[in-house]
N, C-alpha and C positions, 0 to 999 in steps of 0.2 A: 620223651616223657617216661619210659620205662627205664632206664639208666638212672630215674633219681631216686627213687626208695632205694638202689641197691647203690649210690653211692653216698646217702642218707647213712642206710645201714653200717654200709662201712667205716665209716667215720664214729659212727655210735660205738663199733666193735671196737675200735683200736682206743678209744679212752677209756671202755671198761678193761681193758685187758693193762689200759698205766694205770687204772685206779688199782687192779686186782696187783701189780707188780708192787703198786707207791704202799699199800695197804701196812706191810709189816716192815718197811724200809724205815731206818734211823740217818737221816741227814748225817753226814760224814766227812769234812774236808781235809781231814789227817792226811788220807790218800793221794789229793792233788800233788802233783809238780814229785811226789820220792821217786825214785830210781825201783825199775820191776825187781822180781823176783827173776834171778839168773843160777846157773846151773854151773858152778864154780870147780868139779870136782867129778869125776865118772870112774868106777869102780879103782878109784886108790890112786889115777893119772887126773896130776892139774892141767884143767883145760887153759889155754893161754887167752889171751885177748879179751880177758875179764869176764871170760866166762858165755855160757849159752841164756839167752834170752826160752825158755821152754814154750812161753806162751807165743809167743811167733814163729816159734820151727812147727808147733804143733799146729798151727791155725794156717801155715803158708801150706805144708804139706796136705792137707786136708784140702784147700783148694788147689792146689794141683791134680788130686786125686780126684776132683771131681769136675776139674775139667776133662781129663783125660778121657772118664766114664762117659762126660755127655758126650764129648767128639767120639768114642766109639760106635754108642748107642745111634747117633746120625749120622756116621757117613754108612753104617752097616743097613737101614732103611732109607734112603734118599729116594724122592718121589719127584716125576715131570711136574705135579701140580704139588706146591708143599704144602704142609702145614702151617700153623702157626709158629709153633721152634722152627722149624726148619726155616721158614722165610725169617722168620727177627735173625737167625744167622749168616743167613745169604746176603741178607739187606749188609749188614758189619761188614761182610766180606765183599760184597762189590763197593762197596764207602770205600773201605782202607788199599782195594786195587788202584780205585780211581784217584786217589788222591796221591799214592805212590806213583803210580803213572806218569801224571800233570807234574811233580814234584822230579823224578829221577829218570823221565823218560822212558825208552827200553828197559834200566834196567829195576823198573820198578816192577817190575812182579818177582823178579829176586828175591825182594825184599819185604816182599807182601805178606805171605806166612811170618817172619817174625813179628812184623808192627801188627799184625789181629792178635797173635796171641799175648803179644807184650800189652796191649790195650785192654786184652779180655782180660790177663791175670790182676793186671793193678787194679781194675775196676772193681773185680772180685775181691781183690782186698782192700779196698777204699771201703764198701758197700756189706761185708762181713759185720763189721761194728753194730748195724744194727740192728742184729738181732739179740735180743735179752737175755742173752746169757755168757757170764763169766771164765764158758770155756773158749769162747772167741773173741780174739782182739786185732786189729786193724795190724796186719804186718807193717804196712806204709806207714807207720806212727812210729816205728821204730829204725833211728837212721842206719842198722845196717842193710835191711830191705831194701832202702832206696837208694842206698850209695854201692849194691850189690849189681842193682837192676841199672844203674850209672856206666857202672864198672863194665859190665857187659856190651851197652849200648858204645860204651868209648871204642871199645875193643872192636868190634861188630865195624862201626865205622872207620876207623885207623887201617882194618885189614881188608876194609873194600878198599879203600883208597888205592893200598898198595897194590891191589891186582887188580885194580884197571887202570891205574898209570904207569904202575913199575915204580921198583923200590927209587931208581935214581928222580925222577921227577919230583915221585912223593918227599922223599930229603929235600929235593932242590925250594920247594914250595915252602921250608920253613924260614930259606935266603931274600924271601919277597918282601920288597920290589928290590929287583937287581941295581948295583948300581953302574952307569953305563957311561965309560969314558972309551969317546972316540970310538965308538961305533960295538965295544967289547965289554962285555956282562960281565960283571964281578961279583959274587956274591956276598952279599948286607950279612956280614958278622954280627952287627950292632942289633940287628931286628930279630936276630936268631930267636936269643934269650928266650923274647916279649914273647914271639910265636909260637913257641913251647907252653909259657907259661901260659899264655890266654888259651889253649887245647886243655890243658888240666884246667883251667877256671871255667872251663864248659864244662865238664864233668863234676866240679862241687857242686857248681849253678842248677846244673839238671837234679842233683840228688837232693839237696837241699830245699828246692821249691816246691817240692813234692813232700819232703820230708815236714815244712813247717806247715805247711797248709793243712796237712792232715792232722797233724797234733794238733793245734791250735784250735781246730774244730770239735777237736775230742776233749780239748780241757776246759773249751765255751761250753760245751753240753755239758761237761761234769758237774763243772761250778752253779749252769742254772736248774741244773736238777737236784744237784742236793739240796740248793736253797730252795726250791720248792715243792719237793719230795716228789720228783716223778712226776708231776702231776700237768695235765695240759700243755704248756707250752713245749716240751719234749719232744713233743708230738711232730710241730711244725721243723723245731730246731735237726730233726732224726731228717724227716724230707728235705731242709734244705744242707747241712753237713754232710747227710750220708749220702742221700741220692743224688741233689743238684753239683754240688762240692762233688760231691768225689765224680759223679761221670765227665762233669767239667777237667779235672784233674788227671783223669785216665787218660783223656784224647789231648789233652797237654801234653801232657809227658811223650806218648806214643809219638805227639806232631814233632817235637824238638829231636828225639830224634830221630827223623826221617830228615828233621830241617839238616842238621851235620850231617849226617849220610852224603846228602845232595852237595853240600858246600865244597868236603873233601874229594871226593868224586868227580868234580865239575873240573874240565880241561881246562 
């Protein structure tokens, strides 16, 4: 019973603060769907690759930085009985052991630092977006983020592989299924190809799912906010984009790949 004026209240607060946002806003669809503002040019040298996105170096950087601060600030006080940080981050970290575990066996605590923190960061920038203002925008809405965070996760898994099977296995695994005349393994030229190219189509697939869902999110809220200036339903579409959507999306991304880790890895 006491939990409802305060979450009465809260609800009250979060529409006065869209009504105080929507108040001097001009409905705007110009914006929708152009290409950002990128960073083409650094003291007289052409940057190549079409240039620096500013507003994602600056908003990725920032949450990195502020991850780094909280991991310092908690493992530098750790308590037998924790707090409430403490425990929401313990909880994360024995999830993502346990699920490492049951998924890569032994050697999933290997692998357990990267998938927390590759879950914490996306999460952090999935869930950035929502806060009201222009100097932060959702890294993961921009496909080099997530085809960065791809790129690495490929890598990561590729180079476990090869050191816990050794390099000739790991080749040999791209000849599967062998083909076996009279009792002698020949290795599938033919499947080669295929098994190459389905390794890189896990790595668009990964970057890309990540990648659309989060725009997508961000140009449904654009479009029903300017057509209704901010106003009430923002509200809902912010909880279910930024919070539900992206936390969903964060422990996606982190599960797929643990799911290759596992696959490559597997005898």
């Amino acid at each position: 019973m006491r939990k409802r004026p305060l979450i009465i209240g809260s609800i009250i607060g979060i529409f006065i603060i869209e009504l105080v946002i929507a108040w001097n806003i001009t409905p705007d669809m110009s914006t929708i769907g152009t290409a950002p503002h990128k960073l083409h040019e650094w003291g007289g040298v052409h940057i190549p690759f079409n240039g620096i996105n500013i507003a994602t170096v600056r908003t990725t950087w920032f949450i990195m930085t502020m991850l780094v601060v909280v991991s310092v600030c908690l493992t530098r006080r750790l308590q037998e009985i924790p707090g409430k940080v403490q425990a929401v981050f313990e909880i994360i970290v024995e999830v993502f052991d346990k699920i490492c575990r049951d998924t890569l066996g032994n050697k999933g605590r290997t692998f357990m630092p990267y998938m927390t923190t590759l879950f914490l960061f996306v999460l952090c920038c999935n869930w950035i977006g929502i806060i009201p203002l222009a100097f932060f925008e959702e890294p993961t809405k921009d496909l080099n983020t997530t085809l960065g965070l791809g790129i690495i996760a490929f890598f990561v898994s590729h180079i476990a592989a090869i050191h816990y099977k050794g390099i000739k296995r790991y080749i040999a695994d791209y000849f599967e299924p062998m083909i076996e005349i009279k009792g002698v393994k020949i290795p599938n030229i033919i499947l080669a190809p295929i098994n190459v190219v389905g390794e890189l189509g896990k790595l668009i697939s990964h970057s890309f799912r990540l990648f659309g869902n989060i725009l997508g999110g961000v140009i449904i809220l654009q479009v029903v906010s300017n057509l209704i200036r901010y106003v009430m339903l923002p509200v809902g579409l912010n909880l279910f984009f930024g919070l539900f959507v992206g936390a969903v999306q964060a422990f996606v991304f982190a599960m797929l790949a643990v799911t290759y880790i596992a696959v490559l890895v597997e005898e």
